[in-house]
OpenMM code with the backbone's topology and positions (N, CA, C; nanometers):
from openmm import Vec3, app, unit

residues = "UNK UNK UNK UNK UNK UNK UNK UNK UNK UNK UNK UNK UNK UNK UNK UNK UNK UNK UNK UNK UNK UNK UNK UNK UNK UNK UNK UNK UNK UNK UNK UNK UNK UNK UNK UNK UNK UNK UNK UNK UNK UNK UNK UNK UNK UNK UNK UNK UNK UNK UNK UNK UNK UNK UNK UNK UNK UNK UNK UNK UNK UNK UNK UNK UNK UNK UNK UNK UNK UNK UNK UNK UNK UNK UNK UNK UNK UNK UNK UNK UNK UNK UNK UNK UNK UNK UNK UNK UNK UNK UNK UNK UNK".split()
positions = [
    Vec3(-1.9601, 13.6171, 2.0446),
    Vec3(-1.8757, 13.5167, 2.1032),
    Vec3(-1.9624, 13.3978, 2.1449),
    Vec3(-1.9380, 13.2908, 2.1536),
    Vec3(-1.9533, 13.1337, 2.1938),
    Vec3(-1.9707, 13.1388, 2.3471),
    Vec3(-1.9977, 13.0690, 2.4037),
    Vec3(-1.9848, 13.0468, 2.5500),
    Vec3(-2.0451, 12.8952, 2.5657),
    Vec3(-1.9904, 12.8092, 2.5943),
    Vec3(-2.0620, 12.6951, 2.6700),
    Vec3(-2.0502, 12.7375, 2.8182),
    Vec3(-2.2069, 12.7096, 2.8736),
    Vec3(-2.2563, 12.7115, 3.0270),
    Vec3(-2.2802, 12.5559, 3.0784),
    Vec3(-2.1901, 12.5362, 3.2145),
    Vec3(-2.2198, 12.3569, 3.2344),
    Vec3(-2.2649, 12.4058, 3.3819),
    Vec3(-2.3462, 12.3287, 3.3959),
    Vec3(-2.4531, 12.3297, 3.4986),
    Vec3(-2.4601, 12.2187, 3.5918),
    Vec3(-2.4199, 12.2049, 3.6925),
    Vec3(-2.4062, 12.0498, 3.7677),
    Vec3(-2.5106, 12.1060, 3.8832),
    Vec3(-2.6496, 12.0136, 3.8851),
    Vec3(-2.7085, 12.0412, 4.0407),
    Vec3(-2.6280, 12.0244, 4.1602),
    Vec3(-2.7274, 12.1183, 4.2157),
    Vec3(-2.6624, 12.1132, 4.3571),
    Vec3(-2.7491, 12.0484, 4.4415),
    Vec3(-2.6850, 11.9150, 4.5407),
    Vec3(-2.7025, 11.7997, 4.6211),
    Vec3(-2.8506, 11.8508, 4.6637),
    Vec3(-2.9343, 11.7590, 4.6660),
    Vec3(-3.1006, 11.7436, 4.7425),
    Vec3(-3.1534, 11.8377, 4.6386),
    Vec3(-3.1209, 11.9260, 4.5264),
    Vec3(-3.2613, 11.9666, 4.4897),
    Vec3(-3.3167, 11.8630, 4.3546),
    Vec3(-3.4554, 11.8832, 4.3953),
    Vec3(-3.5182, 11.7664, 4.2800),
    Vec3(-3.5563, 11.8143, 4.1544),
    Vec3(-3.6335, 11.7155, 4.0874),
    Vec3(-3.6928, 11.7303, 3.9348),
    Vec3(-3.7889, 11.8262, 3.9118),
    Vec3(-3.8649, 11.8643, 4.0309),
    Vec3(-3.9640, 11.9368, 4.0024),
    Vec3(-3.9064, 12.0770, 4.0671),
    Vec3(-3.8162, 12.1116, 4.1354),
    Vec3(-3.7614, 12.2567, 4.1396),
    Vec3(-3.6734, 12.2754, 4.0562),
    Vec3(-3.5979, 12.1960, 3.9742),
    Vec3(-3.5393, 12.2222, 3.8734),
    Vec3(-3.6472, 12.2626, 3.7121),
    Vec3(-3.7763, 12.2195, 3.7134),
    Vec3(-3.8781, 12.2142, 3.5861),
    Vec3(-3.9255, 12.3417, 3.6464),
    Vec3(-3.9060, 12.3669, 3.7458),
    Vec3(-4.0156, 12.4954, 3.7862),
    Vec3(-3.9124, 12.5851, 3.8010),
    Vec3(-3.7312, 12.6140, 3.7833),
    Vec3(-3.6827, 12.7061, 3.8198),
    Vec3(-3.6862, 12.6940, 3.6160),
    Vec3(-3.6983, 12.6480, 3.5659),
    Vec3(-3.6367, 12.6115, 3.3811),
    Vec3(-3.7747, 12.7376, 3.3822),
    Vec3(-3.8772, 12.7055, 3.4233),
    Vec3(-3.9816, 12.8045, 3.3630),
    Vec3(-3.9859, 12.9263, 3.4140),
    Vec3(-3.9965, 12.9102, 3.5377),
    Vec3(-3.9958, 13.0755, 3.5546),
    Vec3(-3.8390, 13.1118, 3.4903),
    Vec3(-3.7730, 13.0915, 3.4443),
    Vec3(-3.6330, 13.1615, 3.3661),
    Vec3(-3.6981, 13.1682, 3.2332),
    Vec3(-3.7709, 13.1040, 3.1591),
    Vec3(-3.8784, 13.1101, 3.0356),
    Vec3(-3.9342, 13.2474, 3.0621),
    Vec3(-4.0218, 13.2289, 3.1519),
    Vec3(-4.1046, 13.3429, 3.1642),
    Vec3(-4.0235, 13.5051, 3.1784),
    Vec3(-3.9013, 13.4526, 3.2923),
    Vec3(-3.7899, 13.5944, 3.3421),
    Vec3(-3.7799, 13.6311, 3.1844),
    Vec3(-3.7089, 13.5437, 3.1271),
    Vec3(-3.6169, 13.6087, 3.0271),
    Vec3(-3.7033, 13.6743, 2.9503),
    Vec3(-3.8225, 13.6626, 2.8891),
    Vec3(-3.9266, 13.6994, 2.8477),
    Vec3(-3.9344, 13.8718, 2.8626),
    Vec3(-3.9294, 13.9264, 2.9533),
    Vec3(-3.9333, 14.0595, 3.0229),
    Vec3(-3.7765, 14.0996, 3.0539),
    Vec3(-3.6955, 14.0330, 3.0304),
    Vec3(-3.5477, 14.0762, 3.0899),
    Vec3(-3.5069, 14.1860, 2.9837),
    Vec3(-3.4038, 14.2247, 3.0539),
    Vec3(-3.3540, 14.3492, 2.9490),
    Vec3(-3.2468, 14.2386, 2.8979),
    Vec3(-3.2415, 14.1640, 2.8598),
    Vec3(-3.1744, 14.0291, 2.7945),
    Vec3(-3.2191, 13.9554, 2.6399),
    Vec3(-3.4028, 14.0129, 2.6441),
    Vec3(-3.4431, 13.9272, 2.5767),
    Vec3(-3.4233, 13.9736, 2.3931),
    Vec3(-3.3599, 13.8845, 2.3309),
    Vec3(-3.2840, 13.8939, 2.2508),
    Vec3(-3.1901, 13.9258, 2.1991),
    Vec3(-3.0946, 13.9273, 2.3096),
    Vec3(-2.9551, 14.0052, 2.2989),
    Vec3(-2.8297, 13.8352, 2.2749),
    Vec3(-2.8806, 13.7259, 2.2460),
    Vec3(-2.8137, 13.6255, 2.1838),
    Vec3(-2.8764, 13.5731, 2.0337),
    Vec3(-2.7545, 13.5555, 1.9924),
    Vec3(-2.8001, 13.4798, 1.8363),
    Vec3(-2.8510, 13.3388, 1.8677),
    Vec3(-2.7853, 13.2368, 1.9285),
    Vec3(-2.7941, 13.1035, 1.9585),
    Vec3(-2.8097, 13.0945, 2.0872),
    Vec3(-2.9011, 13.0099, 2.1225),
    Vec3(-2.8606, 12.9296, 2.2861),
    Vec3(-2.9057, 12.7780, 2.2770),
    Vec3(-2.8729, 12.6490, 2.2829),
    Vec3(-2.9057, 12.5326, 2.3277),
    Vec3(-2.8558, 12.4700, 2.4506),
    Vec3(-2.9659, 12.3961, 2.5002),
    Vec3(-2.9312, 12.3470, 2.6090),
    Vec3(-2.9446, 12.1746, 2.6162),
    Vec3(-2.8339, 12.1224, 2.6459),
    Vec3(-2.8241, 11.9976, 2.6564),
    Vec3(-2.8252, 11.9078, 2.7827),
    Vec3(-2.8677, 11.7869, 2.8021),
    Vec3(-2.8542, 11.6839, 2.9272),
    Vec3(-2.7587, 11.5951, 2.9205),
    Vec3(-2.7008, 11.5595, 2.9993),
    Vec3(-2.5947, 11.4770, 3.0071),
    Vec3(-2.6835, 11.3261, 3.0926),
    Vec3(-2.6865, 11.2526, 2.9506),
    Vec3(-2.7841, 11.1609, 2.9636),
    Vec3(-2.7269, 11.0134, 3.0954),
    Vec3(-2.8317, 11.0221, 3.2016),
    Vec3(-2.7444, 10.9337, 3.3012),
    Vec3(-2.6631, 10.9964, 3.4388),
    Vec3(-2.6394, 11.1610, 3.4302),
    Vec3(-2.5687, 11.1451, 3.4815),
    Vec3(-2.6284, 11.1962, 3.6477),
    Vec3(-2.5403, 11.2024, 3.7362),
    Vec3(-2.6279, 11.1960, 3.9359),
    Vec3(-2.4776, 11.2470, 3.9721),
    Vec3(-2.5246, 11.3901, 3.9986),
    Vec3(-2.6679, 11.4793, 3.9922),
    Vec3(-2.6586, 11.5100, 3.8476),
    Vec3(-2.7709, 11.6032, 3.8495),
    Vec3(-2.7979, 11.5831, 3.6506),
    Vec3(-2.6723, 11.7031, 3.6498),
    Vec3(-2.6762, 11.7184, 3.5264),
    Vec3(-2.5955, 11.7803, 3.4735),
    Vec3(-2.6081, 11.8657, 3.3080),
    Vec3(-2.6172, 11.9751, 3.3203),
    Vec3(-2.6244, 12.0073, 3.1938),
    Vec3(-2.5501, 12.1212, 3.1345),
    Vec3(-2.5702, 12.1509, 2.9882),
    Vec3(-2.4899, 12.2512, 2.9488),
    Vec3(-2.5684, 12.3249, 2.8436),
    Vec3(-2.5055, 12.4663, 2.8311),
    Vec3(-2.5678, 12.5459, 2.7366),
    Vec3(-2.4911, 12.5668, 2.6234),
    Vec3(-2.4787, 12.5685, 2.4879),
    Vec3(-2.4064, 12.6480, 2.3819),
    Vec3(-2.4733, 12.7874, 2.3313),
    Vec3(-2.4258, 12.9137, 2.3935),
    Vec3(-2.5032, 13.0416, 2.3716),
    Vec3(-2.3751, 13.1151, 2.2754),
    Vec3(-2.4534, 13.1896, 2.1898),
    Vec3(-2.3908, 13.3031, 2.0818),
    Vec3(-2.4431, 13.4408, 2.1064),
    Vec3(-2.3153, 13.5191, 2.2263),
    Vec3(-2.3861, 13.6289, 2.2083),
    Vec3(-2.2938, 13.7475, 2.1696),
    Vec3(-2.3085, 13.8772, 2.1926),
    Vec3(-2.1747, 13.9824, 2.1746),
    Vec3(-2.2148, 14.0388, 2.2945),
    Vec3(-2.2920, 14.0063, 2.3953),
    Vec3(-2.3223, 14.0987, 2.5255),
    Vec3(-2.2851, 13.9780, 2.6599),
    Vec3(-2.2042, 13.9686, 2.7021),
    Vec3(-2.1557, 13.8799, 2.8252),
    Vec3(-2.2629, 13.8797, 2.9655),
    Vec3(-2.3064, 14.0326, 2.9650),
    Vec3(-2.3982, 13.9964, 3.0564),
    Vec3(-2.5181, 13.9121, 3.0236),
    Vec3(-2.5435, 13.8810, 2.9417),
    Vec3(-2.6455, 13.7986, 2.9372),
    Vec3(-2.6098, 13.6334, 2.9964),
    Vec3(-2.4796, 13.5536, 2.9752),
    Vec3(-2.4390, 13.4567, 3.0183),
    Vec3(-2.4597, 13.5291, 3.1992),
    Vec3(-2.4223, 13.6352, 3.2254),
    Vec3(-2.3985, 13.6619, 3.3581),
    Vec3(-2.5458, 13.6368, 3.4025),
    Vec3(-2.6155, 13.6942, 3.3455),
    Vec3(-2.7906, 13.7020, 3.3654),
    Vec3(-2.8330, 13.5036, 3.4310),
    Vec3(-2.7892, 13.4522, 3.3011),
    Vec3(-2.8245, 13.3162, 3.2840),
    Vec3(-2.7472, 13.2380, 3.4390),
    Vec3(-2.6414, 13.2943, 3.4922),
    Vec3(-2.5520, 13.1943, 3.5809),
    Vec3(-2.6520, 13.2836, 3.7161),
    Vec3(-2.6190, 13.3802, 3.7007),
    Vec3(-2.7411, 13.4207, 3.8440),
    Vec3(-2.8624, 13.3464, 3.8806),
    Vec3(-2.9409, 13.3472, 3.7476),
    Vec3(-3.0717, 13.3432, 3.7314),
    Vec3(-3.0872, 13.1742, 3.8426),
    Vec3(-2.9964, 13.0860, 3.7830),
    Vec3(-2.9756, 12.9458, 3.8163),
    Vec3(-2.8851, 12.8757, 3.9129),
    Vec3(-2.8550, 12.9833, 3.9855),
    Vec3(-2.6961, 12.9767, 4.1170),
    Vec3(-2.8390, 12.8891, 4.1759),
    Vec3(-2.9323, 12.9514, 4.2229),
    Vec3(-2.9952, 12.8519, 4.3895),
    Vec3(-3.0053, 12.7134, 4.3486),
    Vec3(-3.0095, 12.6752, 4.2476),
    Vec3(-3.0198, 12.5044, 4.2266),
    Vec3(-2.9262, 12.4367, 4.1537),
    Vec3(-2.8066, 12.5379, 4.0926),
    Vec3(-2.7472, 12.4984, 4.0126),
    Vec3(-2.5842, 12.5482, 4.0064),
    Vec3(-2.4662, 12.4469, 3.9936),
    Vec3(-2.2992, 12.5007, 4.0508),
    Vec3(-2.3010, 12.5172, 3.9006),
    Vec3(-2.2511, 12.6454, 3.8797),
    Vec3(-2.2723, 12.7197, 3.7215),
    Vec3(-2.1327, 12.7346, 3.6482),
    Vec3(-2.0349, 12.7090, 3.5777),
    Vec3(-1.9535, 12.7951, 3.5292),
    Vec3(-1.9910, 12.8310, 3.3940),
    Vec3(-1.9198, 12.9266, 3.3187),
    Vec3(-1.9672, 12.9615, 3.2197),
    Vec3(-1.8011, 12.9830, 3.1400),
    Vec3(-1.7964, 12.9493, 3.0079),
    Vec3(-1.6528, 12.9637, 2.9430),
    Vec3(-1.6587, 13.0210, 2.7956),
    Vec3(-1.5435, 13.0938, 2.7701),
    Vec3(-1.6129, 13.1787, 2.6271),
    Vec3(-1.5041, 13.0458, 2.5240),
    Vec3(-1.5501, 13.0077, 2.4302),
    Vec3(-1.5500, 12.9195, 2.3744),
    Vec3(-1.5198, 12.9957, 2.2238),
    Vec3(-1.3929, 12.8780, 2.1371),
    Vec3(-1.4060, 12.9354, 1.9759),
    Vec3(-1.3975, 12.8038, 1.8623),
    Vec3(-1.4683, 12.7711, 1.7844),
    Vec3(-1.4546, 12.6507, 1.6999),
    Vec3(-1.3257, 12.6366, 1.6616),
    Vec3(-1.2791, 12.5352, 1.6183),
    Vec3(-1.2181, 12.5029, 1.5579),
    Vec3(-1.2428, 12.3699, 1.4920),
    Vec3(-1.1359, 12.3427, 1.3863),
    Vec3(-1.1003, 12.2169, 1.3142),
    Vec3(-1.0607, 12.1028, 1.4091),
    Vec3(-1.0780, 11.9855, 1.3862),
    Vec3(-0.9838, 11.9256, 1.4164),
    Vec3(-0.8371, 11.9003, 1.4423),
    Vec3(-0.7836, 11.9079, 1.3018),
    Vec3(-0.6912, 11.9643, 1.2536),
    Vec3(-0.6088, 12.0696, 1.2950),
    Vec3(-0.6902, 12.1824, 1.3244),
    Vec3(-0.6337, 12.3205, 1.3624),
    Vec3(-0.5885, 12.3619, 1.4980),
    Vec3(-0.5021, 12.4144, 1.5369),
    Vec3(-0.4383, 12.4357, 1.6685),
    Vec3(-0.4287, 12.5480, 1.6646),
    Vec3(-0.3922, 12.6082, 1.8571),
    Vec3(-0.4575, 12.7069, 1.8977),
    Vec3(-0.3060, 12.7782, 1.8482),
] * unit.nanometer
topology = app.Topology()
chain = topology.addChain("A")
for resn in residues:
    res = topology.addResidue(resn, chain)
    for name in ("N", "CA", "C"):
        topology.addAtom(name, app.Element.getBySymbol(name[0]), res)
């Protein structure tokens, strides 16, 4: 399944506890009982925006791992997470 994760900081934390919570989650996931249990994950910036704001597009078949990812990032970050399915343009639900 799909999931986009949108990520809006939370008020007063800065650039450098946000670069230093991104790595140690590098390093976590590394050792997690997580690590490789998604096909896809990208993560995007929402260029401009205060407070930053970002989002993930993850492909997995194990949900806890999105669960893993929204924990991991609650202290600096208002998390939701949504299971997501392509479509066409064209095509309706």
């Amino acid at each position: 399944m799909i999931f986009v994760v949108i990520g809006d900081a939370k008020p007063g934390v800065t650039l450098e506890q946000m670069k230093a919570n991104r790595q140690a989650y590098v390093e976590w996931e590394r050792r997690s009982p997580y690590v490789g249990k998604y096909q896809t994950i990208a993560r995007y910036e929402v260029v401009g925006a205060s407070p930053k704001k970002t989002f993930w597009v993850m492909q997995t078949d194990d949900p806890a791992v999105i669960h893993g990812l929204v924990e991991f990032f609650a202290d600096y970050w208002n998390i939701t997470a949504h299971p997501v399915v392509q479509r066409t343009i064209g095509e309706s639900a």
